[in-house]
C-alpha positions in Angstrom: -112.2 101.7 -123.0 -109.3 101.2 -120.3 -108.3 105.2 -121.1 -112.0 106.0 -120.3 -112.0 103.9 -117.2 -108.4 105.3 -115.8 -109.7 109.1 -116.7 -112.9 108.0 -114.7 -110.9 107.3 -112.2 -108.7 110.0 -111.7 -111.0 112.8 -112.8 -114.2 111.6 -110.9 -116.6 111.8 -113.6 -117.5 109.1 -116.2 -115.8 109.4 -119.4 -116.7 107.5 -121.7 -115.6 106.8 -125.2 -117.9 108.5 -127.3 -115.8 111.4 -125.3 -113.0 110.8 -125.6 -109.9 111.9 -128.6 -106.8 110.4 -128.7 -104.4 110.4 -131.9 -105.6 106.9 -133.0 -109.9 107.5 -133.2 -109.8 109.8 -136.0 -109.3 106.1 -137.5 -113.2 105.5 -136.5 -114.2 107.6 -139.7 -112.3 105.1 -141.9 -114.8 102.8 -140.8 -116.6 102.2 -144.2 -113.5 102.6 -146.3 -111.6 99.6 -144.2 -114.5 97.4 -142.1 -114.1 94.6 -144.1 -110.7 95.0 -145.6 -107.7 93.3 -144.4 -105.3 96.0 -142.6 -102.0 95.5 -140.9 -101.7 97.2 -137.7 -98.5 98.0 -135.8 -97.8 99.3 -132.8 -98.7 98.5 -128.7 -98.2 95.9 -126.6 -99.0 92.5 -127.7 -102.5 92.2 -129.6 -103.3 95.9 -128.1 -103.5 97.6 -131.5 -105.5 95.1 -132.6 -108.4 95.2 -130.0 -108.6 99.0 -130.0 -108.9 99.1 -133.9 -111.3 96.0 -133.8 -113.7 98.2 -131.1 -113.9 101.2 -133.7 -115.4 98.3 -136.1 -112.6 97.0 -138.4 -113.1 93.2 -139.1 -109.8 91.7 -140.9 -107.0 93.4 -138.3 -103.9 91.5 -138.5 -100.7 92.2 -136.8 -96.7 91.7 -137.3 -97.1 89.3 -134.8 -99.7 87.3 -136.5 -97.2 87.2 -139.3 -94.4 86.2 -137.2 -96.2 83.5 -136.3 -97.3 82.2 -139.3 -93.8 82.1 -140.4 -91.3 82.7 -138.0 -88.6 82.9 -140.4 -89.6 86.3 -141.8 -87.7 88.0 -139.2 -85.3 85.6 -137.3 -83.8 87.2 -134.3 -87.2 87.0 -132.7 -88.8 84.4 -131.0 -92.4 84.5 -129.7 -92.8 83.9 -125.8 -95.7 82.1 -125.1 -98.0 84.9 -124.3 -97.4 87.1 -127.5 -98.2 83.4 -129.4 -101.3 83.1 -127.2 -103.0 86.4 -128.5 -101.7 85.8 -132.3 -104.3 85.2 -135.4 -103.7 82.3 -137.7 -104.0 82.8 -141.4 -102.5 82.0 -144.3 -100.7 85.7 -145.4 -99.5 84.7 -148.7 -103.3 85.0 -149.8 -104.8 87.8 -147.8 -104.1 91.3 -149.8 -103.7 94.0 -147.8 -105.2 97.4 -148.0 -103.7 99.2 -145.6 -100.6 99.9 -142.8 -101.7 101.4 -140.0 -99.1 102.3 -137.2 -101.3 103.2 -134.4 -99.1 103.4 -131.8 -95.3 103.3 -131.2 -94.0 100.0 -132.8 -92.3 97.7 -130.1 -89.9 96.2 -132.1 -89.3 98.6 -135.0 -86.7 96.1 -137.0 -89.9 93.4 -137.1 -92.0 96.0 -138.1 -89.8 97.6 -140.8 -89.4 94.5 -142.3 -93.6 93.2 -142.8 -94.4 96.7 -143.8 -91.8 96.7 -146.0 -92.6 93.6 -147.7 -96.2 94.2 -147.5 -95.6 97.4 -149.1 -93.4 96.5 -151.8 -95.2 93.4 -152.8 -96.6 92.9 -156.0 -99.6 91.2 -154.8 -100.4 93.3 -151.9 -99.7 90.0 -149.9 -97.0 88.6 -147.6 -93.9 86.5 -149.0 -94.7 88.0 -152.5 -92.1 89.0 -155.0 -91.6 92.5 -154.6 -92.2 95.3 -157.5 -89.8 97.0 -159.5 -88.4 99.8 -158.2 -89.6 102.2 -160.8 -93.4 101.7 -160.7 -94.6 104.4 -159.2 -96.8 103.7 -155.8 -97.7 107.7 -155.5 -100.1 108.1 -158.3 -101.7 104.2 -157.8 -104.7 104.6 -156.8 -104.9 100.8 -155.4 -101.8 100.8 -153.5 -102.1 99.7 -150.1 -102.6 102.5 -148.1 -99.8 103.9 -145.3 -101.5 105.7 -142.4 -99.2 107.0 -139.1 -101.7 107.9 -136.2 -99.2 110.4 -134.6 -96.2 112.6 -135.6 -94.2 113.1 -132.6 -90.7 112.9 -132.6 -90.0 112.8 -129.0 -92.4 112.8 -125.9 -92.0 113.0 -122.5 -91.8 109.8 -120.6 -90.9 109.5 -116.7 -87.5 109.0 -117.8 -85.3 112.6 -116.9 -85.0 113.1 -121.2 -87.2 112.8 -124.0 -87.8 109.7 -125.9 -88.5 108.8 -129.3 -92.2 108.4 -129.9 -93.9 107.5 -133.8 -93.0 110.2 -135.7 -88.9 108.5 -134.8 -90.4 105.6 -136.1 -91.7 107.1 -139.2 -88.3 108.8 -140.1 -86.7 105.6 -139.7 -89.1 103.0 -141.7 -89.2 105.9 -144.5 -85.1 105.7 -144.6 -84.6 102.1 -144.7 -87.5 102.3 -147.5 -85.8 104.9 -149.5 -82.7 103.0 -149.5 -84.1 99.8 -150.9 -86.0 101.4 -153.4 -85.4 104.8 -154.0 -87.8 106.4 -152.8 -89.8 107.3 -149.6 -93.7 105.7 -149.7 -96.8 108.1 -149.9 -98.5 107.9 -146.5 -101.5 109.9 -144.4 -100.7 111.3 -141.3 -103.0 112.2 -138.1 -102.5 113.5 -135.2 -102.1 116.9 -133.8 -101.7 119.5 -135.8 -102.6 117.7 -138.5 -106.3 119.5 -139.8 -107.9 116.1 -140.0 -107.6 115.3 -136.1 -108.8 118.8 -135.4 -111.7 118.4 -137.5 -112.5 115.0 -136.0 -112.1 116.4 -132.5 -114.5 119.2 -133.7 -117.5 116.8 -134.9 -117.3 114.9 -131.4 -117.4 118.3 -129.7 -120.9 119.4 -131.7 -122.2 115.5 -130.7 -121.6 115.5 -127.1 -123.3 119.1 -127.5 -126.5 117.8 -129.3 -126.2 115.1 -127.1 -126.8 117.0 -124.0 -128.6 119.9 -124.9 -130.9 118.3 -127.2 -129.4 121.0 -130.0 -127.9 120.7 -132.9 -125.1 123.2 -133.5 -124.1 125.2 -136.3 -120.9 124.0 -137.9 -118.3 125.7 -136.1 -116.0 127.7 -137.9 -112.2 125.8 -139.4 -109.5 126.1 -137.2 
């Protein structure tokens, strides 16, 4: 809603959401699959992540924050300021069994992050503070594994800094490293984003409903890109 309102803004017409595509609202058509599953969500400022997944209708979103929180010895060179405990969710994360990672925008702190993935990940249970699994079950051909979905692949992006930053896809390479080095093996994940088919064909479905929408006529599916 706040991207809407500052392309409103700056473009002079009303945008609104149903219009609008960005990396992360392919995530909408999970919708059934995760609504009322508990998903870890990592990425944006403070409880940001969080809100935008809730507002595409998830129910059980829970962050590293939330986590941090709950037991702030998880990752210990971090301390909560007063304002990132103020937008936190209390639960009790040695009983809620995740079902999927989601990294919806650039992590903030990527060693906090690493490390709840990780441990989410790897756990036996699917739930926090678990013992993890051996190293040799296999987590590719599980069909109940918690699922590990990056929103965008860039490597770098261009910031209003003179030289490029590190964006997701940075993140990415690095969570999959430490990964493989404590196990073995990199983790099985789905990724969106362009120029990933799925984002296009997302991007194409809102196209033919904003054109029903105003002309009153369904289209023909349009040909794959």
């Amino acid at each position: 809603m706040e991207r809407c309102e500052k392309l409103t803004r700056q473009l002079g017409v009303p945008v609104r959401p149903t219009q609008l595509v960005q990396a992360h609202t392919v995530l909408k058509g999970l919708k059934e699959q995760y609504a009322d599953e508990p998903v870890l969500v990592l990425g944006g400022r403070l409880d940001n992540g969080r809100r935008v997944v809730e507002s595409y209708g998830y129910r059980n979103v829970y962050t590293p924050l939330d986590i941090l929180a709950w037991k702030p010895n998880v990752w210990p060179f971090r301390q909560l300021t007063d304002i990132e405990k103020s937008v936190t969710k209390a639960a009790d994360f040695s009983k809620i069994a995740f079902k999927a990672v989601i990294v919806i925008h650039d992590p903030r702190d990527w060693g906090l992050d690493i490390q709840i993935a990780c441990d989410v990940l790897r756990s036996q249970t699917k739930t926090f503070g678990q013992e993890y699994r051996d190293n040799t079950e296999s987590t590719s051909t599980d069909d109940d594994a918690v699922e590990l979905i990056f929103c965008n692949p860039d490597l770098l992006w261009k910031s209003d800094y003179r030289l490029t930053r590190f964006g997701q896809g940075a993140f990415k390479t690095a969570f999959q490293a430490v990964l493989k080095e404590v196990t073995g093996k990199g983790y099985p994940y789905t990724q969106y984003g362009k120029p990933h088919k799925a984002t296009y064909d997302f991007a194409r479905d809102v196209l033919k409903s904003r054109i029903a929408e105003v002309s009153g006529i369904v289209t023909d599916p349009m040909p794959e890109m």
